[in-house]
C-alpha positions as CSV (number, residue, x, y, z in Angstrom):
1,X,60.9,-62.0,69.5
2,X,58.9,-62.1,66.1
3,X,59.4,-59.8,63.7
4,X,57.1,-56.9,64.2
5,X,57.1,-57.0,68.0
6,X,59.6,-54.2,67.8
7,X,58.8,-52.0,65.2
8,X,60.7,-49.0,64.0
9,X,59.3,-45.5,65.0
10,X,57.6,-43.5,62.5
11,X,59.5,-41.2,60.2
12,X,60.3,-37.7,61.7
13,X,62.5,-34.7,61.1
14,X,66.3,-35.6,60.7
15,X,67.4,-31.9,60.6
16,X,66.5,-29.1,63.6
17,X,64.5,-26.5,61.6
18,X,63.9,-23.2,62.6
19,X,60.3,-22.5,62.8
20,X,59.3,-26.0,62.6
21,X,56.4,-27.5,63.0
22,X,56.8,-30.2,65.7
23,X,55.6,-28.3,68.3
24,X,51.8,-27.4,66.3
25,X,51.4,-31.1,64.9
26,X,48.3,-31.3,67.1
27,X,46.6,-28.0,66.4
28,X,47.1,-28.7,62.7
29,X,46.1,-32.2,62.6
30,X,42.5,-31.1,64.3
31,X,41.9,-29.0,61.7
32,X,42.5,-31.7,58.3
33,X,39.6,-31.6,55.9
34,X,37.5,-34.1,56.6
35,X,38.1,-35.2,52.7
36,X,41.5,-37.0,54.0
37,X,40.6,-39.2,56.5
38,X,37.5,-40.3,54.6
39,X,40.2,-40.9,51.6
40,X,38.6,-38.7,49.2
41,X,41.8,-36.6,49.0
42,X,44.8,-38.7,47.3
43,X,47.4,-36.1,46.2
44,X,49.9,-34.1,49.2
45,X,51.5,-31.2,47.9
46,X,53.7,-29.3,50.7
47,X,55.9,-26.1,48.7
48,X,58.1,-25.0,51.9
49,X,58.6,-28.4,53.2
50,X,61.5,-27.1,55.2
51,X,62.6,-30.1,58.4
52,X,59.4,-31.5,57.1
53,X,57.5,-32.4,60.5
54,X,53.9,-31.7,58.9
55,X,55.0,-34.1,55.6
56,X,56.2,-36.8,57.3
57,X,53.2,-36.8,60.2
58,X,50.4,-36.8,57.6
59,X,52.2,-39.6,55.3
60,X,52.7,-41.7,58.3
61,X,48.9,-41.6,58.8
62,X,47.6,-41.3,55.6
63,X,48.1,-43.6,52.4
64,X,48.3,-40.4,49.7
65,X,48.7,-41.9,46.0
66,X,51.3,-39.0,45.3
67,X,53.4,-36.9,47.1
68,X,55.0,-33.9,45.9
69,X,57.6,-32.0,48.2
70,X,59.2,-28.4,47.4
71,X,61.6,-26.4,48.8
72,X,63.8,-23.0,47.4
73,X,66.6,-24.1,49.3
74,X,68.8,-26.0,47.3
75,X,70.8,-27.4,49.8
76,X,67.7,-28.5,51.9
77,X,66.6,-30.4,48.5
78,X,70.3,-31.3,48.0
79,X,69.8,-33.7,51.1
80,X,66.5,-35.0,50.6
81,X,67.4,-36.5,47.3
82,X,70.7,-38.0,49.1
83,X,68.5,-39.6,51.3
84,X,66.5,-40.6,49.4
85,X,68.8,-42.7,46.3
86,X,72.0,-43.1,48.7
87,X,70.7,-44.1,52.5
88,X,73.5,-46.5,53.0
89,X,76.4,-44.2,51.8
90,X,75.1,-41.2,53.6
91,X,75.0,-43.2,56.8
92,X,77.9,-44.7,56.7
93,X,79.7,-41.1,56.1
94,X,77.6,-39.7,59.0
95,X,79.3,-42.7,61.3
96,X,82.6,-41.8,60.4
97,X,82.1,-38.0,61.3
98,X,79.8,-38.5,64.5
99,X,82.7,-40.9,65.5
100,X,85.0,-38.2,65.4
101,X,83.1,-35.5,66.9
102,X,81.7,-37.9,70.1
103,X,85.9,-39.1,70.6
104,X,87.5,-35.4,70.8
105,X,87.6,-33.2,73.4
106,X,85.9,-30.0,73.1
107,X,88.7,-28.2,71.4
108,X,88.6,-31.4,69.0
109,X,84.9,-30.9,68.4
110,X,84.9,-27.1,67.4
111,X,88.2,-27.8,65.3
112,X,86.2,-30.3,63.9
113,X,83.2,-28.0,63.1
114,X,84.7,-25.0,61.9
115,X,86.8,-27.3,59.4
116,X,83.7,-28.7,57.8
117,X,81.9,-25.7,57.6
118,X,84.7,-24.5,55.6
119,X,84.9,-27.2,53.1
120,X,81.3,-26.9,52.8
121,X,81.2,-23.5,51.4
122,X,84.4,-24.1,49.2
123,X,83.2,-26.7,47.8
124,X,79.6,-25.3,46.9
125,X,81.2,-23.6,43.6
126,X,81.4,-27.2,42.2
127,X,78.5,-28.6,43.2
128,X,75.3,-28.8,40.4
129,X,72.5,-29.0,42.1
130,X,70.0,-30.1,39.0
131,X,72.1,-33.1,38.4
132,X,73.0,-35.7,40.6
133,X,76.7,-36.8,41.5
134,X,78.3,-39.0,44.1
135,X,79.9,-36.5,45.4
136,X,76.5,-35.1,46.9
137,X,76.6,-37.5,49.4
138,X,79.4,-36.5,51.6
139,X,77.3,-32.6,50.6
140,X,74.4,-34.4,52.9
141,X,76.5,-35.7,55.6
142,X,78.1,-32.5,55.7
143,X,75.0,-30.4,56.0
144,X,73.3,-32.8,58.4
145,X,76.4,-32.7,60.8
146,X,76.6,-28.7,60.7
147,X,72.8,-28.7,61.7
148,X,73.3,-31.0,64.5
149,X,75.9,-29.3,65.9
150,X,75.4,-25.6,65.7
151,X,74.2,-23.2,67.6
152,X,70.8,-23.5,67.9
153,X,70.6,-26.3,65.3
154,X,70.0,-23.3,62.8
155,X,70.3,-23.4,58.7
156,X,71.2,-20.3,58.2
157,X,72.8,-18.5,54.4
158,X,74.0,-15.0,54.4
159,X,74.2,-13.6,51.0
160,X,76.7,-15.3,49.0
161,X,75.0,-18.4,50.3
162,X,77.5,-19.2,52.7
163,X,76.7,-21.4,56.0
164,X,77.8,-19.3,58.6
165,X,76.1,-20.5,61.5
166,X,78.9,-20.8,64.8
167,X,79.8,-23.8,67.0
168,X,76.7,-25.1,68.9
169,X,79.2,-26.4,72.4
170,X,76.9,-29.5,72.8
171,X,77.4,-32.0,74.7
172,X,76.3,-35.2,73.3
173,X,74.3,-34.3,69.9
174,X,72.7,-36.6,67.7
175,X,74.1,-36.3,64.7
176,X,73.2,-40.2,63.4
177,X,70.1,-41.6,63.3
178,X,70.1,-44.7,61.2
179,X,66.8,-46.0,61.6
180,X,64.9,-42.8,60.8
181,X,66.9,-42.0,58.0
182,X,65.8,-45.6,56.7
183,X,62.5,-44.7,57.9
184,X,62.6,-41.2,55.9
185,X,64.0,-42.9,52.5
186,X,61.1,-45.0,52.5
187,X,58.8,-42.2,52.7
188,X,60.8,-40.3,50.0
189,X,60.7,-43.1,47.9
190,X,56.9,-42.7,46.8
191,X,57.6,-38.4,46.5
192,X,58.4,-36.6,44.2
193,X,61.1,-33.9,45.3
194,X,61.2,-30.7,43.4
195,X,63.9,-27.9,43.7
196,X,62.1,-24.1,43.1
197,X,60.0,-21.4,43.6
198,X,56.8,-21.6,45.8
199,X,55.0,-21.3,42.2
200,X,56.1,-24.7,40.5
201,X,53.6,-26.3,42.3
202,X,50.7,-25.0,40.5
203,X,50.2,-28.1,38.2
204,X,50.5,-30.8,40.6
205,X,47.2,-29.4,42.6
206,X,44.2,-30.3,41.4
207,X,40.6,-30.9,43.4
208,X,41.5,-33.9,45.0
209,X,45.0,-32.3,46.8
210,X,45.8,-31.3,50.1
211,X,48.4,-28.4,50.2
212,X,49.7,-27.2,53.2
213,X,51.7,-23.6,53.2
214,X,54.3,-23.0,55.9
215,X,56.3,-19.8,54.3
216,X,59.0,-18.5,56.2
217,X,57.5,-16.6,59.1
218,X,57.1,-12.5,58.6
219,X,59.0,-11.0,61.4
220,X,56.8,-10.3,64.3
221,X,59.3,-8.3,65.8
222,X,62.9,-7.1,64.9
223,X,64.5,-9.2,67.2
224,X,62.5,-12.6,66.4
225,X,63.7,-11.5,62.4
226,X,64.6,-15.4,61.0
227,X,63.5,-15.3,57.2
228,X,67.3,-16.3,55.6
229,X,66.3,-20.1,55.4
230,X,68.1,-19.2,51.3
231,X,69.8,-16.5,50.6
232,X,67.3,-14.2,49.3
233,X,64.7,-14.3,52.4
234,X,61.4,-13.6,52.3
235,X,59.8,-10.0,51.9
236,X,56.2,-9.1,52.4
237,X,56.0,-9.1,48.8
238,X,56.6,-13.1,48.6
239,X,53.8,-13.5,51.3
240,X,51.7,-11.3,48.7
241,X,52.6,-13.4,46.2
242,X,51.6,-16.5,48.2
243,X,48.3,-15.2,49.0
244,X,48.1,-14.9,45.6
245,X,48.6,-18.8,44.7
246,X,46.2,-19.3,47.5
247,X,43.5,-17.8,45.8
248,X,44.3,-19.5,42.2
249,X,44.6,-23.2,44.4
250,X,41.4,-22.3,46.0
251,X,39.6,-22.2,42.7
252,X,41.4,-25.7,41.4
253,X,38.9,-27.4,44.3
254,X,42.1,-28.2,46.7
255,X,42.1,-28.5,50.2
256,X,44.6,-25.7,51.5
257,X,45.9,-24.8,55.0
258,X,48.2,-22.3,56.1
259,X,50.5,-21.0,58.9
260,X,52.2,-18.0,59.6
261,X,52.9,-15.7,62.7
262,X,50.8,-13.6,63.9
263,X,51.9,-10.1,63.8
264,X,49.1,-8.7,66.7
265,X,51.3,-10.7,68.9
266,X,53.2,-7.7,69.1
267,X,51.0,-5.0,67.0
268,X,47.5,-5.3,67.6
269,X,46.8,-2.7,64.8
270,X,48.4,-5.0,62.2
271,X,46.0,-6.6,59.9
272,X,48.6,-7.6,57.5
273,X,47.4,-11.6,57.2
274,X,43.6,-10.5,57.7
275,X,43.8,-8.0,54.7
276,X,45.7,-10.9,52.5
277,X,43.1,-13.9,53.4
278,X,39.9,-11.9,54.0
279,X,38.0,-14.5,51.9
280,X,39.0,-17.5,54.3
281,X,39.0,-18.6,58.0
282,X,41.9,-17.6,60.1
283,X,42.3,-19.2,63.4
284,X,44.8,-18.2,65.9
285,X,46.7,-20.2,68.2
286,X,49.1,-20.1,71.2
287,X,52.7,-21.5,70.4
288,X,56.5,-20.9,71.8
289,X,59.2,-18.4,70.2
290,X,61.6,-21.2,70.0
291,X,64.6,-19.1,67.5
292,X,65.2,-16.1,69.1
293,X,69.4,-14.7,70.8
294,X,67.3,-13.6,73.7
295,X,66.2,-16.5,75.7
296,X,63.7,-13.6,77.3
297,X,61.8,-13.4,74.3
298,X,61.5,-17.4,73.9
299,X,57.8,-16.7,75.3
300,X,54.3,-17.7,74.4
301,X,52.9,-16.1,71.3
302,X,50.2,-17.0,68.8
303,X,50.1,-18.5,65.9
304,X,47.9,-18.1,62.2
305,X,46.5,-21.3,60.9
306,X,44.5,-20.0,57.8
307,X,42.4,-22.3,55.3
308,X,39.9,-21.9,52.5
309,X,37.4,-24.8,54.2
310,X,35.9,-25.0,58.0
């Protein structure tokens, strides 16, 4: 067998990620700029890069010159920058716990859970999250193995930015992945990875970027509510805000798309996104309710895909 008769798949996802973007890959990817696959465009800059399915689909496929990835969540960038410097080490503590969880019965398993969440929010009073320790790596294979086996694969924070996400009951999760995460590192190491606000990405855009927006969805309903990916959430007046660093990217000359729900999904006298983007194309298309409690509602809605080009 030679060498590249076997290749290993393209990066993807590692975590489960409410409101990712797996599912819409094809609808977005129709609607790049033309400036990207002619190469014009060299610079990706993603603020929410949340489970990342957009970023790692558009760098497998295109040969950016710089990447720049954002993300509020400091846990979420916690992990990315494990990845990233310490693949090996993350893996091999991954192993150990996946180990653990696939030999025990399922008494074993949620004993098993419920421990680790605890020492993951004990432990988050000592962890520095601007400078890099060792100890961040067992952080990582902590996270990774909550998201893998909780309900719903959630990341969820209540307010003193606590995981408190319960037992998921699965039966054979995959909580290791060794040759994606190798796969993911690789990626990583040609981006840049930047903790923070929405905002801080101002001065990597210039007329030659692609940016792609994917906020946390506004609540189309009161049941389908999931905005807690931090602590804080994300009000109407962050998606004000946002709109507002669309307009100032639009006039650096960068590419920009955006998606969001679409609130006349369940209020067609809602203009909220139309009153906000006015000046650009909105587009809506159909998509699943994939995080809702009631499976009921986990039914066919649309979504906003909203850029400043045609």
């Amino acid at each position: 067998m030679t060498k590249d008769s076997n290749p290993a798949p393209p990066a993807h996802p590692f975590l489960k990620w409410a409101g990712g973007k797996t599912q819409l890959l094809r609808q977005l990817s129709q609607r790049l700029p033309a400036e990207i696959k002619n190469g014009e465009i060299t610079n990706y800059v993603e603020p929410f890069v949340g489970g990342g399915a957009v970023f790692f689909s558009l760098t497998n496929k295109f040969p950016f010159k710089t990447r720049y990835i954002f993300d509020l969540n400091e846990e979420l960038i916690l992990v990315y920058r494990v990845i990233k410097k310490s693949t090996d080490k993350l893996i091999h503590e991954l192993d150990f716990l996946e180990s653990e969880y696939i030999s025990g019965s399922n008494e074993d398993r949620e004993r098993l859970f419920y421990s680790v969440r605890d020492l993951f929010n004990q432990k988050k009073q000592g962890i520095n999250f601007q400078k890099y320790d060792p100890g961040w790596v067992t952080r990582a294979a902590y996270c990774i193995f909550l998201n893998r086996t909780c309900y719903n694969g959630l990341f969820r924070m209540n307010r003193k930015g606590e995981f408190n996400v319960p037992f998921g009951k699965y039966k054979n999760p995959r909580i290791l992945n060794k040759n994606n995460l190798r796969e993911v590192a690789c990626i990583l190491n040609k981006t840049s990875i930047i903790p923070g606000d929405f905002t801080g990405c101002k001065k990597y855009v210039d007329n030659k970027t692609f940016v792609y927006l994917d906020p946390p969805y506004r609540p189309i309903s009161t049941t389908s509510s999931f905005t807690a990916y931090s602590k804080d959430g994300f009000s109407d007046k962050d998606q004000d805000r946002l709109a507002g660093l669309f307009h100032e990217l639009d006039k650096k000359g960068a590419k920009i798309m955006l998606s969001n729900s679409d609130p006349r999904s369940e209020n067609p006298n809602d203009p909220f996104f139309e009153e906000l983007y006015s000046d650009y194309t909105i587009e809506r298309v159909p998509a699943r309710r994939i995080i809702n409690c009631n499976g009921s509602d986990r039914g066919q809605i649309n979504e906003l895909i909203i850029t400043n080009y045609r």
